[in-house]
C-alpha positions as CSV (number, residue, x, y, z in Angstrom):
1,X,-68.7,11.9,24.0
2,X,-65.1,10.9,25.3
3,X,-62.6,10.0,22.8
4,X,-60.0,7.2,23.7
5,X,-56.5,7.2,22.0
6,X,-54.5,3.7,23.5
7,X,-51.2,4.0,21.3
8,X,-47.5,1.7,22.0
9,X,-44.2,1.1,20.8
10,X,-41.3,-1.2,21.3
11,X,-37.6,-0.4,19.4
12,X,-34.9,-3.2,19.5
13,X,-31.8,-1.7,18.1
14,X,-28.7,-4.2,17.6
15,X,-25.9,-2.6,16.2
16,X,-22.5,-4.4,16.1
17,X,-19.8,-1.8,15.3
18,X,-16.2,-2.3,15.8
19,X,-13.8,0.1,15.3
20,X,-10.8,-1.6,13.3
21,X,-8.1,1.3,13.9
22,X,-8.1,1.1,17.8
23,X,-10.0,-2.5,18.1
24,X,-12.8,-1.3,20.4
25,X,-16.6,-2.5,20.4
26,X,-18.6,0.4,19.6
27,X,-21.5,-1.9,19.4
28,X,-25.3,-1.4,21.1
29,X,-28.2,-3.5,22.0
30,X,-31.0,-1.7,23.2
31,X,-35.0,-2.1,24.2
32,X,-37.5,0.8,24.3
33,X,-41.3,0.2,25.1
34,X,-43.3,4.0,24.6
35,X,-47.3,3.8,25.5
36,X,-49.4,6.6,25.6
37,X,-53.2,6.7,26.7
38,X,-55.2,10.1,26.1
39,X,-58.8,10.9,26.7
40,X,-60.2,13.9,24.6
41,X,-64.0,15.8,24.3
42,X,-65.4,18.5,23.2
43,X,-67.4,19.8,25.8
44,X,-69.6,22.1,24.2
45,X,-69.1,24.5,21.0
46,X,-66.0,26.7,22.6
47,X,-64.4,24.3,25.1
48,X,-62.3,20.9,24.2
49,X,-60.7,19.1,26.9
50,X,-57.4,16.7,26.1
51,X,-55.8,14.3,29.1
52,X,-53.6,11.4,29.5
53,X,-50.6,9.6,30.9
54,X,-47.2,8.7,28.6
55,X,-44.5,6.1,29.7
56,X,-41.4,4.7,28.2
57,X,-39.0,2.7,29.2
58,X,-35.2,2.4,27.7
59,X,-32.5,-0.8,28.7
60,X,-29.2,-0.4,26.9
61,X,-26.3,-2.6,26.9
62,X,-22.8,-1.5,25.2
63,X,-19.7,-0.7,26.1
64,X,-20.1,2.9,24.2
65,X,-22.0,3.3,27.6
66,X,-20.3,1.5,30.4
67,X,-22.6,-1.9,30.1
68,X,-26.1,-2.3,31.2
69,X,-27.9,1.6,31.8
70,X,-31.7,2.4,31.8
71,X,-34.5,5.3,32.2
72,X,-37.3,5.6,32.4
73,X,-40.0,8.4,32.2
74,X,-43.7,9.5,32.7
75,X,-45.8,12.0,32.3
76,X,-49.6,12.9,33.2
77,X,-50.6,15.8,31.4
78,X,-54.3,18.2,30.9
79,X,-54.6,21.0,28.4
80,X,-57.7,22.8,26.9
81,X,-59.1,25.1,24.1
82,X,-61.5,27.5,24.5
83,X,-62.7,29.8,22.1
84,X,-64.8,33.0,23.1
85,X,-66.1,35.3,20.4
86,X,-63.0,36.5,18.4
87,X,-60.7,34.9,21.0
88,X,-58.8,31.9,21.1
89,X,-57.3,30.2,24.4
90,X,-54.7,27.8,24.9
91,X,-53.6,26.2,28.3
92,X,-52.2,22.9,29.6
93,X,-49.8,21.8,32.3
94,X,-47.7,18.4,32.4
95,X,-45.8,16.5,35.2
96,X,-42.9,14.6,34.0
97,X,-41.1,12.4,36.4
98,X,-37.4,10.8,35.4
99,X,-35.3,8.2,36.4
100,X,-31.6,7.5,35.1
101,X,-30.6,4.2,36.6
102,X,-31.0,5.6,40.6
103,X,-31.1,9.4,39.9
104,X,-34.8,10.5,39.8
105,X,-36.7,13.8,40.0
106,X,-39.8,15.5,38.7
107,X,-41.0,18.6,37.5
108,X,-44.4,20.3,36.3
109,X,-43.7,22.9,33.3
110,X,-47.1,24.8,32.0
111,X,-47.8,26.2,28.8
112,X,-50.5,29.1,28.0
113,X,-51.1,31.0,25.2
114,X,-53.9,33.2,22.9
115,X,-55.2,34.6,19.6
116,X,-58.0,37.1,18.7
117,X,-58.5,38.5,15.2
118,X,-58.2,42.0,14.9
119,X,-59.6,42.4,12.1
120,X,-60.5,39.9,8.5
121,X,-57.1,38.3,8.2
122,X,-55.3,40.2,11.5
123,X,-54.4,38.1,14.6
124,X,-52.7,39.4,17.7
125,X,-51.0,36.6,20.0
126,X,-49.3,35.7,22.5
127,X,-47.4,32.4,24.3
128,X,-45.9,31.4,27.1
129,X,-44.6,28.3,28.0
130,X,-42.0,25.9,30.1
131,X,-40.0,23.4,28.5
132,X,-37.7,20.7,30.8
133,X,-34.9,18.5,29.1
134,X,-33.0,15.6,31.0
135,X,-29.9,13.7,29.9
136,X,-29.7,10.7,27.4
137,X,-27.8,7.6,28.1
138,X,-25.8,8.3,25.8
139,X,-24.7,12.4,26.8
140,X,-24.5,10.8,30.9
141,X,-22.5,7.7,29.6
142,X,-21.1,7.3,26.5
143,X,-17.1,7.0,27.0
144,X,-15.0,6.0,23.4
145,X,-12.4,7.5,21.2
146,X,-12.8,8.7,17.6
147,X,-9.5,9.4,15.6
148,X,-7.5,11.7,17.6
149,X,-10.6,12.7,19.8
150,X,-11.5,11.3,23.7
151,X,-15.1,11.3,24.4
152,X,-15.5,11.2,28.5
153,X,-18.6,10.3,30.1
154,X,-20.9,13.0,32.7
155,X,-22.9,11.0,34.9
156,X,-23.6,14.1,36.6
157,X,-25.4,16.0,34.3
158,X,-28.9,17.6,35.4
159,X,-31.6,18.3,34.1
160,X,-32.3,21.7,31.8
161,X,-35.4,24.0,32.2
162,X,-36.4,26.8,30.3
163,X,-38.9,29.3,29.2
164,X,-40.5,30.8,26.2
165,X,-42.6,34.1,25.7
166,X,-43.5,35.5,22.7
167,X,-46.3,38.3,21.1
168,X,-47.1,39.1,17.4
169,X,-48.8,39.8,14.9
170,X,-49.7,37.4,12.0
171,X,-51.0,39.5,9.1
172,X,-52.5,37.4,5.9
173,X,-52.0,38.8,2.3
174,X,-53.5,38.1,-1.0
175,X,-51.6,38.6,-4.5
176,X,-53.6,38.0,-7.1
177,X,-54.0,34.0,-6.9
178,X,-51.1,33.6,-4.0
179,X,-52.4,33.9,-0.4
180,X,-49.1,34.5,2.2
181,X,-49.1,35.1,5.8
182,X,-46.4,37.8,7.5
C-alpha cells in the first residue's frame, strides 16, 4: 500500500560573460545535484499520509562570487490529510538544515490548515503556516560593477522566517453555462 517516489537532478551551468566596458569576468561554472525520496499511503478512506527526505547540493566557481563557494541543504518532512464528514484537514511539519560554506543552522517551520462546506458550494477555511528563507550564493557573495552601479557582497546575511494566517470564505457561482468561484 506504500507508494515510493525516488526522483534526481544534476545542473551544470557554464556561462562565460565578460564585460567589455570595464574588462571584468562575469563568467560562472556551477554544479547542482537535487534528490528527493518520498513515501505516500492512503491509510484508510479519510487519512493519507505523505513523508520523505530532499537534498541538494550547489559548487560554484566565478569571480562574480569571490571563487569557489558551496551549500548545501536538507530537509525531512511529514504531512497528512484527513477528511471527517464535511471537514477537511491539513497538517505537516518540515526540518530544513543549511550550510553556506561553514555557516550552518536548522530550523522546523509547520503548516496547518482546514476546510468544511457550509453549505452546496460554500467553504469556510482557514491556514496557518511557517515559511524559512536562507541566502543564495549569489545575494552572500556576488561582488561586480554594472555601469555606474557597485554591487558589494553580504556574507553575513541570515536567514528569514515568517508566518502566514489566513480565514475565508470561498463561495462558488453559476451563470448560465459559466461556473466562477469568489
Amino acid at each position: 500500500g506504500w507508494k515510493h517516489l525516488l526522483q534526481g537532478r544534476y545542473l551544470n551551468v557554464s556561462n562565460e560573460v565578460l564585460q567589455v566596458s570595464t574588462n571584468v569576468s562575469q563568467s560562472n561554472y556551477s554544479d547542482l545535484v537535487f534528490g528527493e525520496y518520498q513515501v505516500s499511503r492512503q491509510v484508510n478512506s479519510r487519512i493519507h499520509l505523505i513523508a520523505g527526505i530532499t537534498g541538494s547540493f550547489v559548487k560554484s566557481n566565478s569571480p562574480l562570487y569571490q571563487g569557489i563557494q558551496t551549500s548545501n541543504n536538507g530537509a525531512a518532512y511529514v504531512q497528512t490529510t484527513m477528511k471527517a464528514g464535511k471537514w477537511n484537514l491539513d497538517a505537516g511539519m518540515r526540518y530544513e538544515r543549511y550550510r553556506l560554506n561553514k555557516y550552518k543552522e536548522g530550523k522546523p517551520v509547520v503548516r496547518a490548515g482546514f476546510s468544511r462546506e457550509l453549505t452546496k458550494a460554500t467553504f469556510l477555511r482557514a491556514s496557518f503556516g511557517q515559511g524559512y528563507r536562507f541566502p543564495t550564493i549569489a545575494e552572500s557573495y556576488v561582488s561586480t560593477i554594472v555601469g555606474p552601479l557597485k554591487i558589494f557582497p553580504n556574507n553575513e546575511l541570515k536567514s528569514e522566517t515568517g508566518w502566514n494566517a489566513e480565514i475565508g470564505v470561498k463561495q462558488g457561482l453559476r451563470i448560465g453555462r459559466i461556473n466562477a468561484i469568489v
